[in-house]
C-alpha positions in Angstrom: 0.0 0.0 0.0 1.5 3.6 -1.1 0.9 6.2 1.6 1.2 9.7 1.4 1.8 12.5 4.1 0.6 16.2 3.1 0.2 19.4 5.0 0.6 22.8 5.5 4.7 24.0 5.5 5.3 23.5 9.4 2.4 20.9 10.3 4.7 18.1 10.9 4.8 16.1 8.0 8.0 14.9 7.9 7.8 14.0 11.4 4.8 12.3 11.3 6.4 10.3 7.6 9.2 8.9 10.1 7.1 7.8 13.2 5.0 5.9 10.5 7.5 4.6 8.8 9.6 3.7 11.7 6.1 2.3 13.2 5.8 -0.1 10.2 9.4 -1.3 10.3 9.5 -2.1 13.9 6.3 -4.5 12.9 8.4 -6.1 10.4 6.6 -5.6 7.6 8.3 -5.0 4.5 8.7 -0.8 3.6 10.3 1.5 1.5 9.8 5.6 3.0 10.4 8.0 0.0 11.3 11.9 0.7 9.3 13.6 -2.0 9.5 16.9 0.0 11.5 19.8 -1.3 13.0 20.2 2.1 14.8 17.1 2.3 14.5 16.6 6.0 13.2 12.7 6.2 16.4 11.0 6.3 17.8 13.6 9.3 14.0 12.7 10.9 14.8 8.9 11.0 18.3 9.3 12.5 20.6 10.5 10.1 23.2 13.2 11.6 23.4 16.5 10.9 26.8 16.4 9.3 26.1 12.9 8.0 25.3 12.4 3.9 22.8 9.9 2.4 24.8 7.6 1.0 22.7 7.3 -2.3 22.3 9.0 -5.4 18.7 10.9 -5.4 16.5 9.8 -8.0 16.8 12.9 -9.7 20.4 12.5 -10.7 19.6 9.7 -12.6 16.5 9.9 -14.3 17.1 9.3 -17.4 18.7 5.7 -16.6 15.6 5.2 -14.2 13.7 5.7 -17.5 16.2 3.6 -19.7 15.7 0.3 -16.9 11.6 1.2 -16.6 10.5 1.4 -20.6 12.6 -2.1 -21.4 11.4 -3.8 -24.1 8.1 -1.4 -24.3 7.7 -0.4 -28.4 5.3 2.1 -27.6 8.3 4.2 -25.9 10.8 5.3 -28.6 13.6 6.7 -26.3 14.6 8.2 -22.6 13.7 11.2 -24.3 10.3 10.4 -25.1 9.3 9.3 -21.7 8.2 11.9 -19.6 6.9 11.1 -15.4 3.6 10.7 -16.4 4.5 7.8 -19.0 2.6 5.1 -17.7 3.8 1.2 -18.2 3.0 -1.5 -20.9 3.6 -4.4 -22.5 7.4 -5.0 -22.2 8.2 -2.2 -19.4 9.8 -3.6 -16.7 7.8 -3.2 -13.3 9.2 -3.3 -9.8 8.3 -5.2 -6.9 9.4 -3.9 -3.0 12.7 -3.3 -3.0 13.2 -6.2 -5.6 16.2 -7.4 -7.0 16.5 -4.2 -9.8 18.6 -1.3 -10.9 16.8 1.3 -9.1 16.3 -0.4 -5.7 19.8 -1.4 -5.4 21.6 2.3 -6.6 19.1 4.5 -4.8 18.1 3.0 -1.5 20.0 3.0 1.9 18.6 2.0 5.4 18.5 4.9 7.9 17.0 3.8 11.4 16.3 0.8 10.2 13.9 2.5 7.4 14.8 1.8 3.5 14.8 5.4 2.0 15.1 6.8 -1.2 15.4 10.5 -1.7 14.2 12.8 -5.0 17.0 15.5 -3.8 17.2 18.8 -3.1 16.1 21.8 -5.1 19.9 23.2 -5.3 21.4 26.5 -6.8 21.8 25.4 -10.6 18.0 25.3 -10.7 17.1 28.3 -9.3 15.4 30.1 -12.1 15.4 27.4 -14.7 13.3 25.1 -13.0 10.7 23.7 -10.6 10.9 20.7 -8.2 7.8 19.1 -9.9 10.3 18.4 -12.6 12.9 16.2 -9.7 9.9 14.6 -8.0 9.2 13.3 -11.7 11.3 10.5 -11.2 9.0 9.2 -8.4 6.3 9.5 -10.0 7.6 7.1 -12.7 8.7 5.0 -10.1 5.3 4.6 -8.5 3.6 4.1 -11.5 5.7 0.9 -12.7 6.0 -0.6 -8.8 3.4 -3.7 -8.5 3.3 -3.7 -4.1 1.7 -6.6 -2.5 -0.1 -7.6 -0.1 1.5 -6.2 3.2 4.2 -3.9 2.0 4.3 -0.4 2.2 5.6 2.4 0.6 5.5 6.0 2.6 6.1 9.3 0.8 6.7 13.0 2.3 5.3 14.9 -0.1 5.8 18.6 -0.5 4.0 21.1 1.6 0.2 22.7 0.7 -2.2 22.0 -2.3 1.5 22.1 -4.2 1.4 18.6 -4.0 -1.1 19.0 -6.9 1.1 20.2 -9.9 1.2 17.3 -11.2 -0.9 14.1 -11.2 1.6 12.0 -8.0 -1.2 12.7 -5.9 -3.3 10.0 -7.6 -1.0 7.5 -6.7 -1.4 6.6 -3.4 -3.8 4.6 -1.4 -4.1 6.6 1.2 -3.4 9.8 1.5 -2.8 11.3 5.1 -3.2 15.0 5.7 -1.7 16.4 8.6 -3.4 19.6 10.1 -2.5 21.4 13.5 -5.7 23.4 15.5 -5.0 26.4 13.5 -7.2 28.6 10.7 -4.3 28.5 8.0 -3.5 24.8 8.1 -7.8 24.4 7.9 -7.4 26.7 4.7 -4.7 23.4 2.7 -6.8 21.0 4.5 -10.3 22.6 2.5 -7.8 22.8 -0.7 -7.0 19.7 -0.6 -9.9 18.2 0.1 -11.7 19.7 -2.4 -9.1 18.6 -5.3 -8.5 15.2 -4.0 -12.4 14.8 -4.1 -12.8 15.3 -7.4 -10.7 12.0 -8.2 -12.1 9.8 -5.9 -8.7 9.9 -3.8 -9.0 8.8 0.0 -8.1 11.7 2.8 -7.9 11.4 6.4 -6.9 13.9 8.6 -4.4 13.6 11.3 -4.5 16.1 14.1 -1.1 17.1 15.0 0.2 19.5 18.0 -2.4 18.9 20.0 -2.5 20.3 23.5 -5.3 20.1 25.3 -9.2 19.4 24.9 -9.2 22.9 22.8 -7.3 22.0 20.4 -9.4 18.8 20.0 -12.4 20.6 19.9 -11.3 23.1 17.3 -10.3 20.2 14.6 -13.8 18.5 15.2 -15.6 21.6 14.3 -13.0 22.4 11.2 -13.1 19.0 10.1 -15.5 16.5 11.2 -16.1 12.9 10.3 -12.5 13.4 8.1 -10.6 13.4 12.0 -9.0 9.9 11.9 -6.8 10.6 14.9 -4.9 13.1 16.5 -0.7 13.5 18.2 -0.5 15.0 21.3 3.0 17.5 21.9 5.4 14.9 22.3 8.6 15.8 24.4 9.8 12.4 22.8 10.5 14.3 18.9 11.3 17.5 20.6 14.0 15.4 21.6 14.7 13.8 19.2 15.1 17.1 16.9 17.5 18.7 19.7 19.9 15.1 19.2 18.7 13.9 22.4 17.7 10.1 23.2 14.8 10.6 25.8 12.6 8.0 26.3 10.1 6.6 24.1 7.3 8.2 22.0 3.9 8.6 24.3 1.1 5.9 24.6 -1.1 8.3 23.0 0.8 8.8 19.9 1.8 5.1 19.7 -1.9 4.5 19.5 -2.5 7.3 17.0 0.1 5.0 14.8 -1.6 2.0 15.0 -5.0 3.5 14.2 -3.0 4.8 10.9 -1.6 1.7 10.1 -5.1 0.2 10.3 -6.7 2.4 8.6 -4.0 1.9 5.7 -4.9 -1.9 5.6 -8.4 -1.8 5.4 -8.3 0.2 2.5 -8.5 -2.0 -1.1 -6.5 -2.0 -3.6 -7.6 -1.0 -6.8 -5.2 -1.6 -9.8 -7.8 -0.5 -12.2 -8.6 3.0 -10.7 -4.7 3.6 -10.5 -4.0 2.6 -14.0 -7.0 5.1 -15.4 -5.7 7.9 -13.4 -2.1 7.2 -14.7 -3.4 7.5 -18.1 -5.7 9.9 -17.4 -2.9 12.5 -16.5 -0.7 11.6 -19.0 -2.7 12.3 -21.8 -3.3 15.7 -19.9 0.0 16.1 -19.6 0.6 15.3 -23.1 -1.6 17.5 -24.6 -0.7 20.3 -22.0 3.1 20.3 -23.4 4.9 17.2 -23.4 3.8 16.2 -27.6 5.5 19.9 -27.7 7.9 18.9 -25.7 9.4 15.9 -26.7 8.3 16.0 -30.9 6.1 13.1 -30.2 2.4 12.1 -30.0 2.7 10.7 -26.0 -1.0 9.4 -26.6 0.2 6.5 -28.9 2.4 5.2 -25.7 -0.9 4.4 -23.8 -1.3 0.5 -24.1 -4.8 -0.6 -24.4 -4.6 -3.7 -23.4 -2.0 -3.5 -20.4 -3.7 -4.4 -17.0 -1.8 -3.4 -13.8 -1.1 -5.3 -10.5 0.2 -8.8 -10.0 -1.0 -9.8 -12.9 0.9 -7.7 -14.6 4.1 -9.4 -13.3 5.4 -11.5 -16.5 9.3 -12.1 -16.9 9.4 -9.9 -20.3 8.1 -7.1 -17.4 10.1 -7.8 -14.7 13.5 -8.7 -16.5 
């Protein structure tokens, strides 16, 4: 199951990305946290030093070789070049299973906390007027559209801040999508906005109450926000902590609670291959006709393939190479 975490600049995002994602590897289960924010903060938030680097490339670097290993054998896809994030797989691509045995697993992922992590990268000076991070986090985008997850395993994405998570059509990928919103007017406001847009596509929201101190606070989200109030975090001394470099502790019974409620809401949701492959196509023929035939001299429609299903079924050797 892919799981998103989006919020107001601030809300606690990122630290809610790690807890989850440390939550689900201490269970065991089998996980792969992605930072898709523009602050790339989520490997420092699962125990990375300060003056410590990565380790791995970010998917940015390499895109085009992540688009080389993805379109395989696929005739529909002429060249790297004519691949854009929205391409969606087909016959002959080569799809990825959880942290499988591939090009893209092995040269981009590194444990940190015991969390598998891959990081887009950071919006740096070269792109500074030449370019917007929609155009980095493309490379996860392509990555989620050709990963087949089964039954059990979890991928966990920090997405950037605000309805800016909607430039582009990653927000259609998930299956559950977790917005975090403090007690306050402004982070109401991106939790309307994104309601409202994520409605329109049939994507799953549920809110996640975060910095709350006391029963006003409670109260104040329940008005703002209602029946979408899946659970809330209580100030936790534990990540303040944890931010300052200190080991105190362990998180609060509360907040350990609020985790588990996530994690079971994540695994009653179903899976539904067929709603995820007609958004993918969905976008990408918006996006082609919005500027990538421009783009890239090409007619991006004609790489749609008809009779490709997504999901396990999906999982031939041709695809998986």
């Amino acid at each position: 199951m892919r799981v998103a975490f989006v919020g107001k600049g601030g809300s606690g995002k990122t630290t809610l990305s790690a807890l989850f994602a440390r939550h689900l590897a201490r269970s065991g289960a089998p996980l792969l946290a992605i930072d898709g924010d523009i602050n790339q903060h989520l490997a420092h938030a699962l125990g990375l030093d300060e003056d410590e680097t990565f380790g791995a490339p970010p998917l940015s670097s390499r895109t085009g070789e992540i688009k080389d290993h993805l379109r395989g054998s696929n005739p529909r896809i002429v060249s790297r070049e004519a691949m854009v994030k929205t391409t969606p797989p087909g016959r002959g691509s080569r799809l990825l299973r959880l942290l499988g045995d591939d090009e893209v697993h092995g040269t981009h992922v590194r444990a940190v906390g015991g969390v598998p992590l891959m990081v887009t990268g950071a919006f740096d000076e070269s792109d500074l007027g030449v370019a917007c991070y929609h155009s980095k986090l493309g490379a996860v985008e392509l990555y989620l559209n050709h990963l087949v997850d089964g039954p059990g395993e979890y991928v966990v994405v920090d997405m950037t801040a605000g309805a800016d998570a909607f430039a582009s059509g990653l927000f259609t990928r998930f299956d559950m999508t977790f917005l975090v919103v403090e007690p306050t007017r402004k982070s109401v406001s991106v939790y309307r906005q994104y309601r409202e847009h994520a409605a329109e596509f049939g994507v799953p929201v549920a809110v996640v109450g975060n910095k709350v101190t006391g029963e006003d606070d409670l109260l104040f989200l329940k008005e703002h926000v209602g029946d979408d109030l899946l659970a809330h975090c209580v100030q936790s001394s534990y990540v303040r902590a944890q931010e300052q470099g200190r080991e105190q502790g362990e998180l609060e019974s509360h907040n350990r609670r609020t985790l588990d409620l996530l994690k079971a809401a994540v695994d009653a949701r179903p899976k539904d291959w067929a709603a995820f492959q007609r958004h993918a196509v969905e976008f990408h023929l918006r996006n082609a006709a919005a500027w990538a035939d421009a783009a890239t001299g090409h007619d991006l429609s004609a790489q749609v393939d008809p009779e490709f299903r997504h999901g396990p079924q999906a999982l031939t050797p041709t695809a998986l190479s």
